[in-house]
N, C-alpha and C positions, 0 to 999 in steps of 0.2 A: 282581360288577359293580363296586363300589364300590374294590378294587384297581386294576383295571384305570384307572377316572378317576382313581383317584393318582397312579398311573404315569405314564398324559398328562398331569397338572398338570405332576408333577416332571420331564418332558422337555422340555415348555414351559417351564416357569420354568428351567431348565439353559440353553433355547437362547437365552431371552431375556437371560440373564446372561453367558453366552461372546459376543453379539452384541453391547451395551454394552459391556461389557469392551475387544473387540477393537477399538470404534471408538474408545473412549476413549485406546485405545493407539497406533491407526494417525494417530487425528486427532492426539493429542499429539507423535508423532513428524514428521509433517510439518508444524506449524508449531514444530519446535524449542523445542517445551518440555519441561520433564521432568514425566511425570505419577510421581502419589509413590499408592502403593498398600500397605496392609496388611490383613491378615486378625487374626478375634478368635475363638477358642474360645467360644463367650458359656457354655455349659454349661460348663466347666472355671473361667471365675471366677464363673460363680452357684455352684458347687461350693466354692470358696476363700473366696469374700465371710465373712466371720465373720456379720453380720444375717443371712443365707440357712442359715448352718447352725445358729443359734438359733430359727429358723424353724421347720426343720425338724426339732429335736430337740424343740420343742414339740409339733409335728402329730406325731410321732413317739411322745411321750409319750400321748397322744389318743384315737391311735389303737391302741394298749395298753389303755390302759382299756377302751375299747369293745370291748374285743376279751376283754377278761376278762367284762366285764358280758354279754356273749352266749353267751362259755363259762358259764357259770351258769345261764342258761335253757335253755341245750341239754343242761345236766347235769342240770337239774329234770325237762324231757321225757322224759329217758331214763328217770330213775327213773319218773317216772308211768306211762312204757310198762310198763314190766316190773313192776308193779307191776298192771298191769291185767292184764298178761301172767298173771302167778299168779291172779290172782283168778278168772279167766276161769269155773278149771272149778270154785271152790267157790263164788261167788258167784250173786246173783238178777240179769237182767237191768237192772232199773233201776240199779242199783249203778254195774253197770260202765258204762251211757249216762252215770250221771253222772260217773263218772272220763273219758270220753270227752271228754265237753263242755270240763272242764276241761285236758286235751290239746290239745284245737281250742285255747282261750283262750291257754295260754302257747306254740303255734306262732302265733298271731295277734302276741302281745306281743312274740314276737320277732323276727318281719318285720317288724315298727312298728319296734322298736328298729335292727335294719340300718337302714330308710331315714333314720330320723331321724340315726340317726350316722355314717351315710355325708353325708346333705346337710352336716351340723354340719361334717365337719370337711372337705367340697370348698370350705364358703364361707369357713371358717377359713384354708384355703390361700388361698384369693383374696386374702383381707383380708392379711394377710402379706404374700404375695411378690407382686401387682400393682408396691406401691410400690420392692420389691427390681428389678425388672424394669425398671422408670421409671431408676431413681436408673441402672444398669449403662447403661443406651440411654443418657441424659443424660450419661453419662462418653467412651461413646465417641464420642458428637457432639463433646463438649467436645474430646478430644484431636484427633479430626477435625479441626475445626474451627482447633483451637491448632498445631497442628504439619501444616496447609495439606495434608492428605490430600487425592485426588482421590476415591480409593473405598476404603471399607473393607467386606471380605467377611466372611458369618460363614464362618469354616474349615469345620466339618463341613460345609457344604451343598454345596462344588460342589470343591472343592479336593480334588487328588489329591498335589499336590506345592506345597511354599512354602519355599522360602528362609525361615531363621529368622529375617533379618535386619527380614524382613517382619511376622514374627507379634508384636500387639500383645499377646499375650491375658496374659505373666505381667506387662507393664506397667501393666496396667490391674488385675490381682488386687490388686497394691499400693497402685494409688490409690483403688478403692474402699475397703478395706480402710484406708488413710489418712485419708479424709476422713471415715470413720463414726465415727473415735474424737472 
C-alpha cells in the first residue's frame, strides 16, 4: 500500500512542478521577460562538499567499530552454542540451563548493543549533516538569489533533459567547498 501513496505523492508533486514551471514560463514569455532557470544535482555536491565527506568517513569509521564490537558477541554466542552443543550429551541438565541462560544473556546484550548503536550513530548523522544540508540550501538560495534566478530545480527529481548551460551543481561544489575553508 504504502508504494502505491508514493507513487501518487511523486505524480503529484511531478504535476504540481511541470504546472508552475510551465506558467512561470508562459507568463514570462508574454510579458517579455526572460525567466533565468537552473537545476542543482544537490546529492552530487553533498558528495563533493569536503565537511560531508568528513562526515561521513567519521560515521563511517563508527560504524566499523560497532560492527566489530557485535562481531565479537556473535563470535562469543557461537562458541557458547557449541560448547553447549558438546556438553549436551556428557553433561547433568542443570549445567547446560545454566550455559543456556548465559546464551539468552549475551543474545539479549547484543540486541541492546544494535539498538544503542544503531540509535548512536542515526543521531551522530543528524548532528553532522543537518548543518551540511543548511549551509548547501543557504548556497543555493544565495546564488539564487545573487544571479536573479527565477527557479532552481533539484535535477534528479523531475529532469529528464537540461542543457548544461543550466546546471548549477559543479558551481556550487566550488563555492561550498570555497567558503568552508
Amino acid at each position: 500500500m504504502k508504494p502505491l501513496r508514493l507513487g501518487a505523492y511523486k505524480a503529484q508533486l511531478f504535476i504540481l512542478i511541470i504546472s508552475i514551471t510551465s506558467f512561470c514560463l508562459i507568463s514570462g514569455s508574454l510579458s517579455q521577460e526572460f525567466f533565468k532557470l537552473g537545476v542543482v544535482n544537490t546529492q552530487q555536491v553533498l558528495e563533493n562538499y569536503k565537511k560531508a565527506k568528513d562526515a561521513d568517513a567519521l560515521l563511517t569509521s563508527a560504524s566499523e567499530r560497532l560492527k566489530g564490537k557485535l562481531e565479537g558477541l556473535a563470535n562469543e554466542i557461537r562458541t557458547l552454542q557449541e560448547k553447549k552443543t558438546k556438553m549436551t550429551l556428557f553433561v547433568e541438565k542443570p549445567e547446560i540451563a545454566d550455559l543456556e541462560q548465559e546464551i539468552r544473556f549475551k543474545q539479549q546484550e547484543y540486541q541492546r548493543e544494535v539498538e544503542i548503536g544503531q540509535q548512536a550513530l542515526l543521531d551522530k548523522e543528524k548532528e553532522l549533516m543537518e548543518p551540511i544540508f543548511k549551509e548547501i540550501s543557504a548556497m543555493i538560495v544565495q546564488v539564487g538569489e545573487s544571479e536573479k534566478f527565477d527557479i532552481i530545480l533539484e535535477k534528479r527529481l523531475i529532469t529528464l533533459y537540461v542543457n548544461e548551460k543550466y546546471d548549477l551543481t559543479q558551481r556550487l561544489i566550488g563555492l561550498v567547498n570555497e567558503n568552508s575553508e
